[in-house]
GUNU-152817 format. One record per residue (C-alpha): residue number from 1; residue in one letter; y, z, x. Coordinates in Angstrom, 3 decimals. Layout:
# GUNU-152817
{node NUM, "A", {Y, Z, X}}
...
***
This chain:
# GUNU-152817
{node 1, "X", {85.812, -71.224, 71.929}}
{node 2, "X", {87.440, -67.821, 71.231}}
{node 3, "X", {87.433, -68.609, 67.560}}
{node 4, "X", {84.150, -69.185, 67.228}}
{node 5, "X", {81.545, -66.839, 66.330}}
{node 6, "X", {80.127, -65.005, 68.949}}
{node 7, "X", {76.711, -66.043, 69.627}}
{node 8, "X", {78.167, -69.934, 70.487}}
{node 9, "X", {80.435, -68.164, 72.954}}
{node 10, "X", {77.367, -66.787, 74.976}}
{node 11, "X", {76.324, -70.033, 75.177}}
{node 12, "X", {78.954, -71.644, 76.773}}
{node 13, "X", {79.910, -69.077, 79.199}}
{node 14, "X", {79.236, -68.898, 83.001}}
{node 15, "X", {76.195, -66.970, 83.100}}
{node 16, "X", {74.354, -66.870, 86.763}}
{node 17, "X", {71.067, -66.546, 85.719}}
{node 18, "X", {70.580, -69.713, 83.754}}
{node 19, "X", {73.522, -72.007, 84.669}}
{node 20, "X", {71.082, -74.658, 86.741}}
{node 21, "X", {69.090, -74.580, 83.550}}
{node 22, "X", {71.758, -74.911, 81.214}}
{node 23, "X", {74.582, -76.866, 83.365}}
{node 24, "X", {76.866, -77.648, 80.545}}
{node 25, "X", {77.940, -74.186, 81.289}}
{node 26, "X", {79.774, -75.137, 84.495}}
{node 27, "X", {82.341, -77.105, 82.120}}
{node 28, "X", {81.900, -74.716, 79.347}}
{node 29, "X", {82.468, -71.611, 81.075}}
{node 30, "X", {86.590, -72.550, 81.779}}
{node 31, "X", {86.929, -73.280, 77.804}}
{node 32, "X", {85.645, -69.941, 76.749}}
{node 33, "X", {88.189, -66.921, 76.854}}
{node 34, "X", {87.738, -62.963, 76.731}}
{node 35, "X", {90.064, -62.197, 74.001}}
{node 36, "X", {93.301, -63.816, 71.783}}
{node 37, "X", {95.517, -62.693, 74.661}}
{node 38, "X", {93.054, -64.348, 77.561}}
{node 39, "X", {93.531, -67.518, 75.256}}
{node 40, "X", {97.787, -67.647, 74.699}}
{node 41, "X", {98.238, -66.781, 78.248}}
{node 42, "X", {95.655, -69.476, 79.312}}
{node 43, "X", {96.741, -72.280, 76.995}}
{node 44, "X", {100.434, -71.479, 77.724}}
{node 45, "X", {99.905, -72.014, 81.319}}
{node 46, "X", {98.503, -75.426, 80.770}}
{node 47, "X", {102.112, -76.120, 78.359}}
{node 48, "X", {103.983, -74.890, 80.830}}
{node 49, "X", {101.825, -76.758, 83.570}}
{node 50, "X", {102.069, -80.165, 81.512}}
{node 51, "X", {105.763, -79.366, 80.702}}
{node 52, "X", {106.551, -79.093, 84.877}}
{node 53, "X", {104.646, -81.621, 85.983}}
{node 54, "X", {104.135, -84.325, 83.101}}
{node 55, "X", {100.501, -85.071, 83.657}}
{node 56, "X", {99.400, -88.054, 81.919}}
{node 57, "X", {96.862, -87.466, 79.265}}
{node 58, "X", {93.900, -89.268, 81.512}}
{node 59, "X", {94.751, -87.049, 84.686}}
{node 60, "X", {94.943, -83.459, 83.139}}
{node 61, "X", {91.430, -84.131, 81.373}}
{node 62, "X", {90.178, -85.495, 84.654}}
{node 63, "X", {91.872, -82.678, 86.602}}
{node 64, "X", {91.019, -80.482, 84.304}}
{node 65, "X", {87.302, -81.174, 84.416}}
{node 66, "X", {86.708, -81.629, 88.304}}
{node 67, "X", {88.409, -78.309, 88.518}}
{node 68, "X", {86.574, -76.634, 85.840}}
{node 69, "X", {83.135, -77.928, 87.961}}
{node 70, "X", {84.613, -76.847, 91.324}}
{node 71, "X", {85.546, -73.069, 90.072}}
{node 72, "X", {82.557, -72.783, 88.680}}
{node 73, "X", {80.526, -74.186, 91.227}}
{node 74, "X", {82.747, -72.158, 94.090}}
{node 75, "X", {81.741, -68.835, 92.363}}
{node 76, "X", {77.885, -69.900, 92.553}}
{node 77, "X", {78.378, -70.554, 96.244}}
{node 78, "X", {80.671, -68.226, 97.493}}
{node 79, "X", {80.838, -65.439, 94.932}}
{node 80, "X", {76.992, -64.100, 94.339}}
{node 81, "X", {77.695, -60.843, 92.531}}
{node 82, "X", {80.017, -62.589, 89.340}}
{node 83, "X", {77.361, -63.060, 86.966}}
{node 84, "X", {79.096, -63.795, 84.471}}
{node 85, "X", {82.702, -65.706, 83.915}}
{node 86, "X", {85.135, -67.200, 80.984}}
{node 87, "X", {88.762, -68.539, 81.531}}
{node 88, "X", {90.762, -71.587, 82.294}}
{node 89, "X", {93.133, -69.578, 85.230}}
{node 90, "X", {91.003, -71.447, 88.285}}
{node 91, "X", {91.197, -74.951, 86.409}}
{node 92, "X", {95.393, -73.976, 86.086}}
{node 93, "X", {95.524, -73.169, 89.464}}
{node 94, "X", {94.026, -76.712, 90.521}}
{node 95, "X", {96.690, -77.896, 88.332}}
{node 96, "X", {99.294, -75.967, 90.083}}
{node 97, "X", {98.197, -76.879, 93.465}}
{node 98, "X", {97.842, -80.815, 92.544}}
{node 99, "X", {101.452, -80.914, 90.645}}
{node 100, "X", {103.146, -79.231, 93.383}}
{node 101, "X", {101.728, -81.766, 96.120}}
{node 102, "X", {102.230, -84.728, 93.933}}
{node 103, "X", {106.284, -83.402, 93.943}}
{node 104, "X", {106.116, -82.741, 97.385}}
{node 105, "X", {104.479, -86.847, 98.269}}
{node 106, "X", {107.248, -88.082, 95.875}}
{node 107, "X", {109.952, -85.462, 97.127}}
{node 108, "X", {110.487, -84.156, 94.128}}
{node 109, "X", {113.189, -81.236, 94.469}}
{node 110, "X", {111.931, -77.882, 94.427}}
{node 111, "X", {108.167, -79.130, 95.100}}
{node 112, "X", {107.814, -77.115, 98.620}}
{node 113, "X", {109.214, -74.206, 97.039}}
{node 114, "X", {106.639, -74.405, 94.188}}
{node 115, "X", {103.523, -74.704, 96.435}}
{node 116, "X", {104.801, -71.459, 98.916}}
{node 117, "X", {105.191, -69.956, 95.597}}
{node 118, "X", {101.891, -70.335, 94.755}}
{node 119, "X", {100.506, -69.517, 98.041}}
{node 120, "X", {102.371, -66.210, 98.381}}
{node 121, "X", {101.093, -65.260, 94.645}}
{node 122, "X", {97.129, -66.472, 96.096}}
{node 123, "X", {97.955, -63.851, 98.848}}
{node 124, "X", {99.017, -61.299, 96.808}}
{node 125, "X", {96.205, -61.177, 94.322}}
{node 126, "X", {93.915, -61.063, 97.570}}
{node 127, "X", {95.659, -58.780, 98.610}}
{node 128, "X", {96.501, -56.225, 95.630}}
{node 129, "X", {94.567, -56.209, 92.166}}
{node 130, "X", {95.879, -57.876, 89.899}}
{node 131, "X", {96.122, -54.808, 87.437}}
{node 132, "X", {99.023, -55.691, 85.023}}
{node 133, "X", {97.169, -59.013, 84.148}}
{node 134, "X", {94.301, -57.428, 83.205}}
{node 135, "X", {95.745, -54.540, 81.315}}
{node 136, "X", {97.963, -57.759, 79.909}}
{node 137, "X", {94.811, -59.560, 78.351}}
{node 138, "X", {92.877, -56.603, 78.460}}
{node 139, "X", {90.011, -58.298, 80.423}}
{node 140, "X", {89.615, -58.540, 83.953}}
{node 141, "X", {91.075, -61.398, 86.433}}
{node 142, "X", {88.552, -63.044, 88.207}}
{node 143, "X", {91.581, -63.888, 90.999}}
{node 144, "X", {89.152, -65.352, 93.508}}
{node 145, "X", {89.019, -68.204, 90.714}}
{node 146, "X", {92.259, -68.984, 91.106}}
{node 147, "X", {91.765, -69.470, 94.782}}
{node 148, "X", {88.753, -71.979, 94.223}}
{node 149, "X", {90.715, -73.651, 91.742}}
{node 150, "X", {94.020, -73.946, 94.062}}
{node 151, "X", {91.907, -75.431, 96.820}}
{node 152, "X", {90.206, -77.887, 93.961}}
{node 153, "X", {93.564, -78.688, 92.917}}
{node 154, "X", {94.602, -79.481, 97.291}}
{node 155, "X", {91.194, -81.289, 97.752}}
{node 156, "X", {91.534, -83.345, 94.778}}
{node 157, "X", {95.315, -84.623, 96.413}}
{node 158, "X", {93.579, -85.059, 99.524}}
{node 159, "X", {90.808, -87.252, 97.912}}
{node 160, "X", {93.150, -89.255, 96.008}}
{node 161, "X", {95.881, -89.857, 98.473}}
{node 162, "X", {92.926, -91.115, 101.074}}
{node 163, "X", {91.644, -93.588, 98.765}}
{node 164, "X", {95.243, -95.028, 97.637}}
{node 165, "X", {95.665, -95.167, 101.258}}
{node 166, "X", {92.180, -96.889, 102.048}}
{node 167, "X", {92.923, -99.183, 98.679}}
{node 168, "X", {96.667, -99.962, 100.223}}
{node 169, "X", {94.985, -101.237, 103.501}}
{node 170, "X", {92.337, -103.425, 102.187}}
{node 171, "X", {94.974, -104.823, 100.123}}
{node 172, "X", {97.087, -105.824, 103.274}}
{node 173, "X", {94.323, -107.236, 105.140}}
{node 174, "X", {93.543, -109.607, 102.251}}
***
C-alpha cells in the first residue's frame, strides 16, 4: 500500500479510534508500510521466511492473515496507548515462530537453534530499543508486535498440532 497515494493509506492503517467501525483495518493495517525502506525490509523477510521454511502458497496466506488479526487485535488488548500502527514485522514473526516449530515436530536440523534464536532476539528488543532498526527504515519498531505475532505464530502450532492429533484419533477409533 506504500505506493499508493496517501489518503488510501490512512485508510487502511491501524487506527484505534475507529478500527471496530472500520474492521478491515485489522488485516489492512500489516499491508501498509511507513516508508520504501519499512517495505524492502518487510517483504524481504517474508522471501527469506518462504525461502527457509517453504510455506505452501495456502498456509503463508492463511498464516499470514490469522497473524495479521492476532497482532492487531493483541495491540487493542494489551497495548492501549499505540494508536496508530503499519507493518508486516508481527505477521513475520508468527511466521518465524510457526516455521521453526514445524522444523522442530519434523526434526528438521537446526530448528531448535532457530526458535532460541528468535527468543533471545524477542528478549532483546524488550529489553533494549531497537534503535538501529528504526534509524534503518527511518520509522519506529513497534517490537511488542513482534512479540504478539511470535506467540500467534506458537498458538497457531499449538492449534494445529491438537486438531491433527484429535483428527488422528477419531481416525483410529473408526
Amino acid at each position: 500500500m506504500y505506493l499508493f497515494d496517501e489518503s488510501a493509506h490512512d485508510l487502511l492503517a491501524y487506527q484505534r479510534e475507529v478500527l471496530w467501525s472500520q474492521p478491515w483495518r485489522l488485516i489492512t493495517a500489516n499491508i501498509c508500510h511507513t516508508n520504501g525502506y519499512h517495505l524492502v525490509f518487510n517483504l524481504a523477510g517474508l522471501i527469506l521466511l518462504q525461502q527457509l521454511f517453504h510455506f505452501t502458497s495456502r498456509k503463508l496466506i492463511l498464516l499470514l492473515l490469522i497473524s495479521s488479526l492476532c497482532v492487531t487485535v493483541g495491540l487493542y488488548i494489551f497495548e492501549p496507548t499505540v494508536n496508530w500502527y503499519v507493518g508486516l514485522s508481527g505477521s513475520l514473526h508468527a511466521l518465524f515462530a510457526y516455521g521453526a516449530l514445524q522444523d522442530i515436530h519434523k526434526k528438521v536440523k537446526f530448528g531448535q537453534l532457530l526458535l532460541c534464536g528468535l527468543i533471545v532476539k524477542l528478549i532483546y528488543e524488550h529489553a533494549f530499543e531497537s534503535i538501529w532498526i528504526a534509524q534503518l527504515i527511518e520509522a519506529n519498531v513497534m517490537t511488542s508486535s513482534h512479540v504478539i505475532g511470535a506467540m500467534a505464530g506458537v498458538a497457531y502450532f499449538v492449534l494445529e498440532a491438537a486438531f491433527r492429533l484429535k483428527s488422528n484419533k477419531s481416525n483410529l477409533t473408526k
